[in-house]
C-alpha positions in Angstrom: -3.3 9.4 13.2 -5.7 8.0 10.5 -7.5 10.7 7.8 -9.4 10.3 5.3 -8.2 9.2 2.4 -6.1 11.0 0.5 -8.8 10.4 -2.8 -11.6 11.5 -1.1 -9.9 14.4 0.3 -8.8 15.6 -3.3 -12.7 15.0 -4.9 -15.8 13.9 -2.4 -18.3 12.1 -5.5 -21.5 14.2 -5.7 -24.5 13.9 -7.8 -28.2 15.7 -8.4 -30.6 13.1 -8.0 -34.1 12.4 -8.8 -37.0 10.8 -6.9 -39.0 7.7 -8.0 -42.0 6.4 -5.9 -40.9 2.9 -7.8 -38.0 1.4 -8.9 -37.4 -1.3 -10.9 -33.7 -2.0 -9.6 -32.6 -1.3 -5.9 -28.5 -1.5 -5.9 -26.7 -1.4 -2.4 -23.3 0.2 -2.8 -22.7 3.3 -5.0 -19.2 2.4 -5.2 -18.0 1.7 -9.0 -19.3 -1.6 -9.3 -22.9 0.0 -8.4 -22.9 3.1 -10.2 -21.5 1.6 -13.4 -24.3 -1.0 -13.0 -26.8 1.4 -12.4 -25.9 3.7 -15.3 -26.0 0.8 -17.6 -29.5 -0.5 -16.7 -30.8 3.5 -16.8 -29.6 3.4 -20.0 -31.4 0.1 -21.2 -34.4 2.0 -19.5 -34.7 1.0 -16.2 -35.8 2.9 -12.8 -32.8 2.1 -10.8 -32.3 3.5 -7.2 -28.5 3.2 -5.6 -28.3 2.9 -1.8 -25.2 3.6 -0.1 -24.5 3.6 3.9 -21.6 6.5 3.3 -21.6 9.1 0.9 -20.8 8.4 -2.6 -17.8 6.2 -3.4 -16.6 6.3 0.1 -16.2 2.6 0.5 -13.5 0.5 -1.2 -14.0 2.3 -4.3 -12.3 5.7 -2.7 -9.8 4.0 -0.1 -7.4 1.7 -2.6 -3.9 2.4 -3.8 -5.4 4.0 -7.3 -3.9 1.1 -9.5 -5.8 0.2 -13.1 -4.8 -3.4 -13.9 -5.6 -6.0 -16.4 -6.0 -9.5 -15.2 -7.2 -11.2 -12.1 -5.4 -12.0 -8.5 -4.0 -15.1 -9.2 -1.3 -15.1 -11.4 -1.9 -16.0 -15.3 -0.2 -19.2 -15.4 -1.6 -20.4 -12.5 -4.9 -19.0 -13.8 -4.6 -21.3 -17.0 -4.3 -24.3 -15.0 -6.7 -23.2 -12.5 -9.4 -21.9 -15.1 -8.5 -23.7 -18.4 -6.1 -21.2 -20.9 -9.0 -20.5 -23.0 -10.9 -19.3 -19.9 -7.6 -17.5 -18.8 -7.2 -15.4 -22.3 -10.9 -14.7 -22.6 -10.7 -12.7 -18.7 -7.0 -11.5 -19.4 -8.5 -9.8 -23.0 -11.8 -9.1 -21.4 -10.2 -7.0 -18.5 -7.7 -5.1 -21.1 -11.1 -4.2 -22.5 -12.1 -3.1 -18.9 -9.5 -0.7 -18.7 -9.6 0.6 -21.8 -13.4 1.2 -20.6 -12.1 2.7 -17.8 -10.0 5.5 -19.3 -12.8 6.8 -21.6 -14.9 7.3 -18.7 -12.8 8.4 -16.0 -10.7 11.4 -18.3 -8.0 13.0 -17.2 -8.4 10.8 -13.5 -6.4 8.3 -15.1 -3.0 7.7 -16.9 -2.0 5.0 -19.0 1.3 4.2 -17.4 1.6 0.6 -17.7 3.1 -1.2 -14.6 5.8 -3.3 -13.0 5.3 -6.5 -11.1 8.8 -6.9 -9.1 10.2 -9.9 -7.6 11.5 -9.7 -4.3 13.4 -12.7 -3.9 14.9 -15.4 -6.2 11.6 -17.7 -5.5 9.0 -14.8 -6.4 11.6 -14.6 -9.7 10.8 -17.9 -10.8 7.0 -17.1 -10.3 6.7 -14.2 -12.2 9.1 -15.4 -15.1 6.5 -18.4 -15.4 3.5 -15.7 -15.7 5.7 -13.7 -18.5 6.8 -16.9 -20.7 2.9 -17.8 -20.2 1.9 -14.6 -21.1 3.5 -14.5 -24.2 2.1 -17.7 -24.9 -0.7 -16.5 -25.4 -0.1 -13.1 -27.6 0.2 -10.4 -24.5 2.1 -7.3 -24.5 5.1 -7.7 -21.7 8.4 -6.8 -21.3 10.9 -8.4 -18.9 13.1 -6.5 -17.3 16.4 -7.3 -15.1 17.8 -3.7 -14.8 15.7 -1.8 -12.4 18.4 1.1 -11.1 15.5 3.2 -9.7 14.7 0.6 -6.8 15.8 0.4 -3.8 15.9 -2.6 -1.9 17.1 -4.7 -4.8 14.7 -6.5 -6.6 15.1 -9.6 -8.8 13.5 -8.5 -12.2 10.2 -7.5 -13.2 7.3 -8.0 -15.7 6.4 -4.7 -17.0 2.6 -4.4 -17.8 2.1 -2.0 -21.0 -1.9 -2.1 -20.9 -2.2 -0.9 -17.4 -2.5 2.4 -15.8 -3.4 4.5 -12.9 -6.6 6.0 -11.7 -7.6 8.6 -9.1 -10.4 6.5 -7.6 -12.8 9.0 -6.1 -12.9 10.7 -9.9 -13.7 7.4 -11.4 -16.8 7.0 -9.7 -17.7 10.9 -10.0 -17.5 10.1 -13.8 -19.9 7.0 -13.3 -22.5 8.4 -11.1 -22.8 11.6 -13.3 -23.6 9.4 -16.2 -25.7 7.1 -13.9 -27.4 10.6 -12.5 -27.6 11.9 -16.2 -29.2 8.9 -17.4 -31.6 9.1 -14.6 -30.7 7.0 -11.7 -31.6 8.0 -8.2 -29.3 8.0 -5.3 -29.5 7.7 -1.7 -26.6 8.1 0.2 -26.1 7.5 4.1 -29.2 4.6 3.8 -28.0 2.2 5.2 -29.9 -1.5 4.4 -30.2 -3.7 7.5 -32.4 -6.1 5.8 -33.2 -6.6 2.0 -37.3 -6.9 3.1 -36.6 -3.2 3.1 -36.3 -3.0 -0.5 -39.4 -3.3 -2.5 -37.6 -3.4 -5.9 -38.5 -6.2 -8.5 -34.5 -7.2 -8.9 -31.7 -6.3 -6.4 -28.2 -5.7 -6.9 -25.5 -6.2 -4.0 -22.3 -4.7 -5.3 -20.8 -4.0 -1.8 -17.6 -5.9 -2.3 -16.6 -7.0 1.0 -18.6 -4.9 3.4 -22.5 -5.4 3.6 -22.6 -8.4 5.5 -25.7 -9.8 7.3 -27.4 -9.2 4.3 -27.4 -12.7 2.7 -25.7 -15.7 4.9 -24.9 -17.7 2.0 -22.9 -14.4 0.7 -21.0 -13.6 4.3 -19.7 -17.3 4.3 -18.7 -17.1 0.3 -17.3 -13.3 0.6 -14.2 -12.8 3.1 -13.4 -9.2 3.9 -9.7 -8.2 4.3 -8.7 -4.7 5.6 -6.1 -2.7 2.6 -4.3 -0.3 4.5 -2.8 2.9 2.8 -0.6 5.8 3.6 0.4 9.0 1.5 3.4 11.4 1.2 3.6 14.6 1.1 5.0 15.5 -2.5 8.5 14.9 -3.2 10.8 17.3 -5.2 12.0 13.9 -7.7 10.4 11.8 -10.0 11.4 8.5 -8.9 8.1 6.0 -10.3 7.0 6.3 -13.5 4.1 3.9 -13.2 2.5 1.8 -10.2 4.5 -0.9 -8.6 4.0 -4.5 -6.7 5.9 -7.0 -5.5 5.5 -10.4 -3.1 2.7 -11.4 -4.7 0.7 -7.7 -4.8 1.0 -7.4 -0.8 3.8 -4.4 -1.1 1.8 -2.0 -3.9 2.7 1.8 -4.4 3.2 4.6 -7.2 4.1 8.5 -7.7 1.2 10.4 -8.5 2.0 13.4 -10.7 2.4 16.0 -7.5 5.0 14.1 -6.5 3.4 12.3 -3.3 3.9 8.2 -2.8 0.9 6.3 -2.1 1.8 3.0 -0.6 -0.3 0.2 0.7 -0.3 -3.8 1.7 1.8 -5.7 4.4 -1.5 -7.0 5.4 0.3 -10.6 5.6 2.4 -9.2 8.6 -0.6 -9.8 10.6 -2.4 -11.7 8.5 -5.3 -13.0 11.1 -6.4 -9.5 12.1 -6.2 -8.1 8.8 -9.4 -10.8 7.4 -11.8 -8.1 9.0 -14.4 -5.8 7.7 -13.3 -3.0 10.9 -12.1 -0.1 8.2 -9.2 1.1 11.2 -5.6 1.2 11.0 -3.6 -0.1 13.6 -0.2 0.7 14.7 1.7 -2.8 13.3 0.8 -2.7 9.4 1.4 1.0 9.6 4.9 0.7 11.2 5.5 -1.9 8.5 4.6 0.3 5.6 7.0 3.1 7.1 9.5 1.0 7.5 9.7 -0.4 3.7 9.0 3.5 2.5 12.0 4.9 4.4 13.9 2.1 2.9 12.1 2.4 -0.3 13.3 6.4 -0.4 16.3 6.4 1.8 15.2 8.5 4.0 11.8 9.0 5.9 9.0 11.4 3.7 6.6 13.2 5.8 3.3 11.2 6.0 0.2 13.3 5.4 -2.1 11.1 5.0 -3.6 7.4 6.8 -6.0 4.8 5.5 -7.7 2.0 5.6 -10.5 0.1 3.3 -12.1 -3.0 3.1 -12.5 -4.9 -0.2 -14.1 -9.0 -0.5 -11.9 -12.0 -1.1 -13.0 -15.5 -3.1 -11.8 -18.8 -2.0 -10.7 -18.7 -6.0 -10.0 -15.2 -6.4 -12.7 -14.5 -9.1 -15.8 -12.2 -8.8 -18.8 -13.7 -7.9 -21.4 -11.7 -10.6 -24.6 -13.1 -11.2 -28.0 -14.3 -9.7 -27.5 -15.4 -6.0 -28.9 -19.2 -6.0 -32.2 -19.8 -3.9 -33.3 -15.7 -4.2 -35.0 -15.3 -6.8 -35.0 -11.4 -8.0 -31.3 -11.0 -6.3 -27.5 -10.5 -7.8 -24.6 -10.2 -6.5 -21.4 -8.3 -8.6 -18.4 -8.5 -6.0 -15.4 -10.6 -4.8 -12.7 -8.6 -7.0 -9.6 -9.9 -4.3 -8.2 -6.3 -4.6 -8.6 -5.4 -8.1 -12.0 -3.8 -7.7 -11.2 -0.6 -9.8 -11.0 -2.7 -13.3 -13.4 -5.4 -11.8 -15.9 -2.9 -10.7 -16.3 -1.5 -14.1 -16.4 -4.7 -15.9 -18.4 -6.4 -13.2 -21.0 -3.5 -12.8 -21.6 -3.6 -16.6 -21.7 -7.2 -16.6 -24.6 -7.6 -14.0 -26.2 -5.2 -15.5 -26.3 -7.2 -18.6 -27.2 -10.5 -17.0 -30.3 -8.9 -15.5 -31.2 -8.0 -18.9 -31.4 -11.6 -20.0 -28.0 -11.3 -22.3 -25.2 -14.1 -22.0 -21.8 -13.8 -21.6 -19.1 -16.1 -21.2 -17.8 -14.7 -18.2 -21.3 -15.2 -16.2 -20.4 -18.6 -16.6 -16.9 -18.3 -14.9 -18.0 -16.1 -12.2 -21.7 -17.7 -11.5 -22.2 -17.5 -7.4 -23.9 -21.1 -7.9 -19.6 -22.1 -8.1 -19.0 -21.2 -4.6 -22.9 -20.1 -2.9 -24.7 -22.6 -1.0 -28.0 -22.6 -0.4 -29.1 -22.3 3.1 
């Protein structure tokens, strides 16, 4: 039977809130990307009002597996010849940044645990050796390692991730939209937009990941939503996962969180075709398949207390799309993070804010919307 999410159940985001008759920023999502926007342009003294259908952080933001990493979804070697290596090391560096960002702000709701990327066959081996020998390339902290004694199905070695860490979603944003509230943002939750003529705001931000469509066309045929779905344990009496853990290319994800409960997601690619949608449901053959690879994972079957599902936005190249959307004028977009939305949204959110201020950055150039959005 599907719950709420285990996040969400520990810590529900709330905030005090003021009222403007004008704003100078309208932002639709008070997920991270959104509330880490909106406390950055409140800061740089901007009115800034944050719409969100759901409550607080209810969205992807408080329905993922909880997992801080550096980098992007495509692996980094293939991300050097897909981006250029310089473009490659700048995001790699810049989202080690990110997470370092993340951690001051989101206090004791994160641990810096580092992480393993597993192969599960000989061919995923290969893979991930060629992301470590590029890594180390290009000056990153990794470790390989073959011994892995704690895992069970047998795995064919593992990059292990120093930088990266874990987060308790739902208290990441609490942290951002306290400091977006305390810098004077005003929130309305359970708005829903229909149409962006609502919004009489100067600038508009669309940090919605991938739900919110029928606002923009150009952004529904550019942003793919894909349905994440998650279960949780009831604690267990042994430490068996020091830090979070993926394997075939970040479809199988889970970690330990310190009360001893496993939260596992992914398997979305055992049904791949109903899976692209933006319905936030479980359904009975993705939630089989996560049992299924848990019992094995364990040995025996846990109890599972908990049943989710979210819905996060994918790009044709797997980066973000931040930045002005082309033909509207007065309208950005920060989204697209291809299921690393909790390092993404804090980079991202900050980012756009910045780009709305008039400052340049390198990355707007990488992730302009012009790269992918059509005009219609």
């Amino acid at each position: 039977m599907e719950t709420p999410p285990f996040w969400l159940e520990q810590s529900r985001p709330t905030v005090a809130t003021v009222e403007f008759d004008h704003v100078d920023v309208a932002i639709i999502g008070a997920g991270i990307t959104g509330c880490a926007a909106a406390g950055a342009l409140a800061r740089g003294g901007k009115h800034v009002r944050v719409y969100d259908a759901r409550g607080i952080g209810e969205g992807a933001s408080g329905r993922n597996g909880g997992f801080a990493l550096r980098g992007a979804a495509a692996r980094y070697d293939v991300a050097r010849e897909t981006y250029g290596r310089d473009a490659a090391r700048e995001l790699w560096q810049r989202t080690e940044g990110a997470v370092d960002r993340l951690e001051a702000i989101a206090g004791d709701a994160f641990r810096r645990t580092g992480s393993l990327r597993l192969a599960a066959d000989v061919e995923e081996r290969d893979e991930i050796q060629a992301e470590y020998e590029a890594l180390r390339e290009d000056g990153f902290a990794v470790e390989w390692r073959d011994e892995l004694p704690h895992l069970r199905p047998h795995f064919h070695g593992a990059i292990f991730h120093r930088p990266d860490g874990s987060v308790q979603p739902a208290g990441l944003v609490q942290r951002l939209a306290s400091e977006a509230a305390d810098a004077g943002v005003e929130f309305e939750p359970h708005h829903k937009i229909e149409s962006l003529d609502e919004l009489g705001a100067e600038q508009i931000v669309i940090a919605t990941d991938g739900s919110g469509r029928g606002l923009l066309p150009e952004l529904d045929d550019a942003l793919w939503p894909a349905r994440g779905q998650v279960i949780a344990t009831a604690p267990l009496s042994e430490r068996l996962f020091e830090c979070p853990h993926y394997a075939r290319q970040g479809f199988d994800y889970w970690q330990q969180l310190p009360d001893g409960r496993i939260v596992l997601g992914g398997f979305r690619d055992f049904s791949i075709l109903t899976e692209m949608t933006d319905e936030e449901t479980t359904t009975e053959p993705i939630q089989t398949a996560l049992e299924a690879f848990l019992t094995e994972l364990l040995g025996e079957q846990p109890q599972v207390t908990h049943r989710w599902a979210g819905i996060f936005g994918l790009t044709q190249d797997l980066l973000p799309l931040v930045g002005p959307v082309p033909g509207h004028d007065g309208i950005w977009v920060a989204a697209g993070y291809s299921g690393h939305g909790n390092v993404f949204g804090v980079l991202c959110g900050e980012l756009v804010a910045r780009a709305l201020a008039g400052e340049q950055d390198s990355l707007l150039q990488l992730f302009a919307p012009a790269r992918i959005v059509q005009r219609v």
